[in-house]
C-alpha positions as a Markdown table, in Angstrom:
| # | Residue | x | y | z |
|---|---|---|---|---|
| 1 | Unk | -24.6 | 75.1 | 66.3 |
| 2 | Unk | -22.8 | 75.1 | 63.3 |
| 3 | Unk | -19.7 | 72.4 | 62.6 |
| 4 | Unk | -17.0 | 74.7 | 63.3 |
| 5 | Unk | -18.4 | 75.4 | 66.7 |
| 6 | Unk | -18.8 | 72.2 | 68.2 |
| 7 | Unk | -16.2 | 70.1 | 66.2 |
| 8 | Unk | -13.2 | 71.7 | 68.4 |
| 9 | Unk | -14.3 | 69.6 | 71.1 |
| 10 | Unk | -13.7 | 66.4 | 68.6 |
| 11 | Unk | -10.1 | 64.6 | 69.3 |
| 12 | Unk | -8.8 | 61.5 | 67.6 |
| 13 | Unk | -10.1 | 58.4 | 69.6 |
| 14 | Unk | -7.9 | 54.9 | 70.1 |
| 15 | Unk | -8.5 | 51.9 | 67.8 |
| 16 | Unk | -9.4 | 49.7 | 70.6 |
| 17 | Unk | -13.3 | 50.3 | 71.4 |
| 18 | Unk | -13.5 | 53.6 | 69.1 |
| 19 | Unk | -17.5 | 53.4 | 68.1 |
| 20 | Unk | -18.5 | 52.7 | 71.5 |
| 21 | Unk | -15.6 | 55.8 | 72.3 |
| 22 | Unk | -17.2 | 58.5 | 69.4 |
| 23 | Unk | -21.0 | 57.5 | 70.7 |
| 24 | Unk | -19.9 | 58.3 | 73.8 |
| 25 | Unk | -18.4 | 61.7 | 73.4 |
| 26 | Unk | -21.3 | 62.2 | 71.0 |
| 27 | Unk | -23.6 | 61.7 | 73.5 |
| 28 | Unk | -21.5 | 63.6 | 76.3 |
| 29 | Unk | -21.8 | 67.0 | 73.5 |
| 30 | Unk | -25.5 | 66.5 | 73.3 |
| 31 | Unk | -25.9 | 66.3 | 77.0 |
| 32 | Unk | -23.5 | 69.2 | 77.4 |
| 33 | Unk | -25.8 | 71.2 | 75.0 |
| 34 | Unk | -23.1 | 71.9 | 72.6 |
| 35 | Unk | -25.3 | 70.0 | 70.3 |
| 36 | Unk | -28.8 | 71.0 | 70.8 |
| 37 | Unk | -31.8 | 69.5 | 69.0 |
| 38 | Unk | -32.2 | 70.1 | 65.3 |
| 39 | Unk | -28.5 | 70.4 | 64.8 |
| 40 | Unk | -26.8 | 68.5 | 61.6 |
| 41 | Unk | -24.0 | 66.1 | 62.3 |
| 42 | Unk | -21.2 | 66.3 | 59.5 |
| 43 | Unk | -21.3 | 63.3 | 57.1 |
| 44 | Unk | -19.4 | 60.0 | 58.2 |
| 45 | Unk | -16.9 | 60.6 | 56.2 |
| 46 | Unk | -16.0 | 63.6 | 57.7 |
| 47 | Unk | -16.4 | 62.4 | 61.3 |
| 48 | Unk | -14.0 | 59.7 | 60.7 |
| 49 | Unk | -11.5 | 62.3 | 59.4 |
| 50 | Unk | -12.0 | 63.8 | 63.1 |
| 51 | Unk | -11.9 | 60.8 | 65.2 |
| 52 | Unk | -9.1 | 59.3 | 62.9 |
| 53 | Unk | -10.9 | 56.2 | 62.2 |
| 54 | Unk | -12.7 | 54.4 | 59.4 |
| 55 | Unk | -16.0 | 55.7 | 58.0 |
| 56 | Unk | -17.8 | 52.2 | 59.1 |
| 57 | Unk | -16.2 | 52.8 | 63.2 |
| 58 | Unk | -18.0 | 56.2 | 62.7 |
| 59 | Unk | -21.3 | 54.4 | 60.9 |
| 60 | Unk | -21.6 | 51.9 | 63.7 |
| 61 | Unk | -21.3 | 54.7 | 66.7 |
| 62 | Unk | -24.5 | 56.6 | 64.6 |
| 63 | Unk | -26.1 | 53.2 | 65.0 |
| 64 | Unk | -25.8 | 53.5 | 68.4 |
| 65 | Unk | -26.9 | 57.3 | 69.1 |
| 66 | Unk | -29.6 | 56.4 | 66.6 |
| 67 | Unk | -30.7 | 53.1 | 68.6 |
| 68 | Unk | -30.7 | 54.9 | 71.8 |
| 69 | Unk | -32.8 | 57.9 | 70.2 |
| 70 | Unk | -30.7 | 61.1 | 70.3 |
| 71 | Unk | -29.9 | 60.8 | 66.7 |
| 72 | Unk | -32.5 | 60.8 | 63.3 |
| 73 | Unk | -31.4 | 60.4 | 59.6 |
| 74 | Unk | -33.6 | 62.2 | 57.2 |
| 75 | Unk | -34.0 | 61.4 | 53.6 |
| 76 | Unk | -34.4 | 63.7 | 50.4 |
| 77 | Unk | -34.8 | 67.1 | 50.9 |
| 78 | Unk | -32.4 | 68.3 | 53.5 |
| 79 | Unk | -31.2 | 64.9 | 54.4 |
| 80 | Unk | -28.5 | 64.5 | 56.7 |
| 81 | Unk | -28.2 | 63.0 | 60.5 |
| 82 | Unk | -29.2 | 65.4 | 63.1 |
| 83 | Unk | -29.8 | 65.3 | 66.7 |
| 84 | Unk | -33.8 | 64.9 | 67.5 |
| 85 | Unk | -35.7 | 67.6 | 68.2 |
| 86 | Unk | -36.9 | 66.9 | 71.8 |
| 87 | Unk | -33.8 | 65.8 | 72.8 |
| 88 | Unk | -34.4 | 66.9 | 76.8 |
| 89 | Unk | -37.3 | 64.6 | 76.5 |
| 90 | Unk | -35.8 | 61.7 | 75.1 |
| 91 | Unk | -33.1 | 62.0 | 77.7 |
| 92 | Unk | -35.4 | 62.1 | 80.3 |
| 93 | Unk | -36.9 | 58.8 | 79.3 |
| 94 | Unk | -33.3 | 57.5 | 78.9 |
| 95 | Unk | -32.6 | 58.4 | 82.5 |
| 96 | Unk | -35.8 | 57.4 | 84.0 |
| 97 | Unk | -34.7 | 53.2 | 82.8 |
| 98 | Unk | -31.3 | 54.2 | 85.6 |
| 99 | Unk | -33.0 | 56.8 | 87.9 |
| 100 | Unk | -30.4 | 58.8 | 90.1 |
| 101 | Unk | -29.9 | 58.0 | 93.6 |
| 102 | Unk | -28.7 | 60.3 | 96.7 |
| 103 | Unk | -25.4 | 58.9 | 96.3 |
| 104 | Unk | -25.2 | 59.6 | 92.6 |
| 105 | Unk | -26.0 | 63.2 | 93.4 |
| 106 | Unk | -24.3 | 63.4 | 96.1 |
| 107 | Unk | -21.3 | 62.2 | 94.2 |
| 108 | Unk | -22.0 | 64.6 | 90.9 |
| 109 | Unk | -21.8 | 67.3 | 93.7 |
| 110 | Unk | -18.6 | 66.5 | 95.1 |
| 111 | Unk | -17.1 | 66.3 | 91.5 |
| 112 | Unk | -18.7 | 69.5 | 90.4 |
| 113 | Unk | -17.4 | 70.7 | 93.6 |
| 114 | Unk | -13.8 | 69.5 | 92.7 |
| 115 | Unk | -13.5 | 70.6 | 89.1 |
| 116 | Unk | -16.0 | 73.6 | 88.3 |
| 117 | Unk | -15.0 | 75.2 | 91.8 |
| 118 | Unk | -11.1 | 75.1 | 90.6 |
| 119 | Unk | -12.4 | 76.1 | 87.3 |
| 120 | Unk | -14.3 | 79.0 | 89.3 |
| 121 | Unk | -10.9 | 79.8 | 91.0 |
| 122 | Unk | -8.3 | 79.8 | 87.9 |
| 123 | Unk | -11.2 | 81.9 | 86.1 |
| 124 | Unk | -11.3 | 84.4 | 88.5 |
| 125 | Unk | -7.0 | 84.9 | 88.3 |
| 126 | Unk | -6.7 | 84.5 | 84.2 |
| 127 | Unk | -9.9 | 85.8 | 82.6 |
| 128 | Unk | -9.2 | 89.1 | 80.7 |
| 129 | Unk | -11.7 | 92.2 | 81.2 |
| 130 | Unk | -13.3 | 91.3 | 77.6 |
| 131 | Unk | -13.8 | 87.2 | 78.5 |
| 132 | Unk | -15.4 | 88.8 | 82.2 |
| 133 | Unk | -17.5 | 90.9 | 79.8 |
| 134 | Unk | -19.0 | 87.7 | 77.8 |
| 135 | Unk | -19.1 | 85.8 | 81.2 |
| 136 | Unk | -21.8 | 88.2 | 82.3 |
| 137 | Unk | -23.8 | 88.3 | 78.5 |
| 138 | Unk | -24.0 | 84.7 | 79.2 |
| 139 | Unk | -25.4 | 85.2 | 82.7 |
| 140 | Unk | -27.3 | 88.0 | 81.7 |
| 141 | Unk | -28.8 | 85.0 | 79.0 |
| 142 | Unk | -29.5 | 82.5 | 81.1 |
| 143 | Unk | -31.3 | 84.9 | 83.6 |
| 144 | Unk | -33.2 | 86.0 | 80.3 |
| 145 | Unk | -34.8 | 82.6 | 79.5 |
| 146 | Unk | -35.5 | 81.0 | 82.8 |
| 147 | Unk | -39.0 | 80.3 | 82.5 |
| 148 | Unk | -37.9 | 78.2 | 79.2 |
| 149 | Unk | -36.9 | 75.0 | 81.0 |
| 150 | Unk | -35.1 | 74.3 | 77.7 |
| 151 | Unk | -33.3 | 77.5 | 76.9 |
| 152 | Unk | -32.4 | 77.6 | 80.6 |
| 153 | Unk | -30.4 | 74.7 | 80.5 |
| 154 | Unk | -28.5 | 75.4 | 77.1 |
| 155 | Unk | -27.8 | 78.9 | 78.7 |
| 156 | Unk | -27.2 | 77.5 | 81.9 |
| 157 | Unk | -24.2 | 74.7 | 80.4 |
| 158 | Unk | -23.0 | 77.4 | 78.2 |
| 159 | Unk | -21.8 | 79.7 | 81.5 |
| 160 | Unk | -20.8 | 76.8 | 83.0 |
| 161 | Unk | -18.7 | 75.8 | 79.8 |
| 162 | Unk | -17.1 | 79.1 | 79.6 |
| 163 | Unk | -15.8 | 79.8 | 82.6 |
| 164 | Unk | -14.2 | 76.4 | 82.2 |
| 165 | Unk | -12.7 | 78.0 | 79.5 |
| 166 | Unk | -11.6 | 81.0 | 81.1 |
| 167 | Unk | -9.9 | 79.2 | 83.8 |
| 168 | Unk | -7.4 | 78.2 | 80.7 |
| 169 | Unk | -7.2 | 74.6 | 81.2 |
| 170 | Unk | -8.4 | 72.1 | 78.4 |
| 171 | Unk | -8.8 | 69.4 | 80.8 |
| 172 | Unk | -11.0 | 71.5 | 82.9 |
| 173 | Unk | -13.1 | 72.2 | 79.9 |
| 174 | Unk | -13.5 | 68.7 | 79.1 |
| 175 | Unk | -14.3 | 67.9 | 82.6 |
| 176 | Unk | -16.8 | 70.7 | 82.8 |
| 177 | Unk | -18.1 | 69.0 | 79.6 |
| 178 | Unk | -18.6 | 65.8 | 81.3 |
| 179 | Unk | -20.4 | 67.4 | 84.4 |
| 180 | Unk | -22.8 | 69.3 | 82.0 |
| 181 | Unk | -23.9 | 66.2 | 80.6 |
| 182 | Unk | -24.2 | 64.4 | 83.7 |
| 183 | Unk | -26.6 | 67.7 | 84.9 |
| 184 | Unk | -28.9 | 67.4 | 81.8 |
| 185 | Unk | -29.5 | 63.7 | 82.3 |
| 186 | Unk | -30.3 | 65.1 | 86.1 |
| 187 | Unk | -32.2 | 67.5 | 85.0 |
| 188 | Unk | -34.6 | 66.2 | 82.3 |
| 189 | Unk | -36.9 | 64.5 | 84.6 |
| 190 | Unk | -36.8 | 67.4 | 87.3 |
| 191 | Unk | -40.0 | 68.5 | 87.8 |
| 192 | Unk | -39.4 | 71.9 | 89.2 |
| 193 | Unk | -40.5 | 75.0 | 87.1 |
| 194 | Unk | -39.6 | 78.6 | 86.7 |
| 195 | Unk | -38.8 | 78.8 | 90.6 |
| 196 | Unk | -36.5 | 75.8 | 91.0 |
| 197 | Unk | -34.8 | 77.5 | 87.8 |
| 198 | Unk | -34.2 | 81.1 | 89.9 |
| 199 | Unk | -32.4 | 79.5 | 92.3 |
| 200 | Unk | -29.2 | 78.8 | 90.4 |
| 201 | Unk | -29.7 | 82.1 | 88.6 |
| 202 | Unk | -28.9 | 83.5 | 91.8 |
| 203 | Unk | -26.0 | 82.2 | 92.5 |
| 204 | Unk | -24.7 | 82.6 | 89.1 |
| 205 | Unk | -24.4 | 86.5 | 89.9 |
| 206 | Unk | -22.3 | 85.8 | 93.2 |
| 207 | Unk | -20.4 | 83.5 | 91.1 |
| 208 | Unk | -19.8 | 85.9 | 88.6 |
| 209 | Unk | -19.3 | 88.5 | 91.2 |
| 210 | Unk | -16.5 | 86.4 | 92.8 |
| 211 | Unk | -14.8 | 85.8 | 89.0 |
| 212 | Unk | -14.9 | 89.8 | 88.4 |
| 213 | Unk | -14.1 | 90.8 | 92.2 |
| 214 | Unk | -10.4 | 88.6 | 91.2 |
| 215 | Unk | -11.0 | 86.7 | 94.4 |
| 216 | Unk | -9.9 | 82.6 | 93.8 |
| 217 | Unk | -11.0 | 81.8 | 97.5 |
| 218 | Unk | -14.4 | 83.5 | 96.7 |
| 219 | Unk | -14.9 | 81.8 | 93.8 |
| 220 | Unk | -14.8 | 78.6 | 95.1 |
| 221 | Unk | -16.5 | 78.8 | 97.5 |
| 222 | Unk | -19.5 | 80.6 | 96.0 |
| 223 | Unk | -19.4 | 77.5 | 93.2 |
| 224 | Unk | -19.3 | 74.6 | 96.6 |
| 225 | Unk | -23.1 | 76.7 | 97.5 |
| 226 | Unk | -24.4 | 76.6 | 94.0 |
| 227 | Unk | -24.0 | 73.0 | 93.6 |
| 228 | Unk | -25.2 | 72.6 | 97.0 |
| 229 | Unk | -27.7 | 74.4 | 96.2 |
| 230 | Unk | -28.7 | 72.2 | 92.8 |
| 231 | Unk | -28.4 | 69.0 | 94.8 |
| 232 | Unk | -30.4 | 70.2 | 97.4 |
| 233 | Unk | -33.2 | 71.4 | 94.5 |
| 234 | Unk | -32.9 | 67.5 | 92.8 |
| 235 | Unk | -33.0 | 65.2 | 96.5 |
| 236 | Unk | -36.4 | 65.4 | 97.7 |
| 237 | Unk | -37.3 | 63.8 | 94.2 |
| 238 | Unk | -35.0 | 61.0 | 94.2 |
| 239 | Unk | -36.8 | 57.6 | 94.1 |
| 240 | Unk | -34.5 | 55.3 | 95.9 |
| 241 | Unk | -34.8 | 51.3 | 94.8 |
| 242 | Unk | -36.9 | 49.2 | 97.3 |
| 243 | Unk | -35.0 | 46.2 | 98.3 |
| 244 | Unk | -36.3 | 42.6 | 97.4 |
């Protein structure tokens, strides 16, 4: 994704804390899939300009993506910073050192339940005919790809994302952002394949259905079954910690 797309979602951060603040909403764009692997982060200079801080708050936040392995810096030809290639798999290995437990899930749920099913609901009153259009292209995506666990999960955040941002509320859409990177960290280590993808696919067509149909109520409630459904697809693999 190109610098225009994904620095919109870049807003000046506080002096107090700020690298740990910029790694952080780094690593939540990653984990959203607004950055994908391969991408190339702007120069330091001109994240600082974003953030509103100092180029060496902005060098030690790179330190930190680059410590925890989302981030590489390549030298000579094409140099730059970019996120690593097999990001998913790197964090995968990030989430298996904290696995999630039923009550992290369970949690995630009720969250996803709280936000993205309001975001569902103000969608389904304010999206024009042309945003319902690209709601269903994304769909239509997502359905496209699901054998690609990968793909699946960019398209799959990407629908998510946007009808965030057809419910027309930023703090919605940063939410949403927050819930998509919580799901990939989920997801990495899910072993489930094409099948356990289908699942959601499903109910992203009564979801859309809902959104088009101009029914709020239906909305939300078709969102409270697909996260249901997603928790119910991650449980029986939870590894819950043996006590001592």
């Amino acid at each position: 994704m190109d610098g225009k797309g994904w620095t919109q979602h870049i807003e000046p951060v506080r002096a107090a804390g700020a690298a740990e603040a910029i790694a952080r909403r780094l690593g939540e764009l990653i984990g959203a899939r607004i950055l994908v692997g391969g991408d190339r982060l702007p120069p330091e200079k001109t994240l600082a300009e974003l953030f509103g801080v100092a180029v060496m708050t902005v060098r030690h936040s790179m330190a930190v993506l680059r410590e925890d392995g989302l981030i590489e810096t390549r030298r000579g030809r094409g140099a730059g910073t970019f996120v690593v290639p097999d990001i998913l798999t790197r964090i995968g290995e990030l989430t298996a050192l904290h696995p999630y437990t039923r009550a992290d899930i369970e949690e995630l749920t009720a969250w996803r339940i709280a936000v993205s099913g309001e975001a569902s609901a103000r969608a389904a009153l304010r999206a024009s005919e042309a945003g319902l259009a690209r709601m269903r292209e994304l769909e239509d995506a997502a359905d496209a790809v699901v054998a690609d666990a990968e793909a699946y999960r960019t398209a799959d955040a990407g629908l998510h994302l946007y009808i965030a941002e057809l419910s027309g509320s930023r703090r919605l859409l940063e939410a949403e952002q927050g819930i998509q990177h919580e799901l990939t960290r989920l997801l990495a280590g899910h072993p489930g394949g094409t099948e356990s993808r289908s699942t959601p696919s499903q109910r992203h067509r009564a979801l859309a259905g809902a959104i088009e149909a101009r029914d709020p109520a239906r909305a939300r409630k078709q969102f409270a079954v697909h996260a249901a459904a997603t928790a119910d697809l991650c449980l029986p693999f939870v590894q819950e910690p043996t006590e001592s």
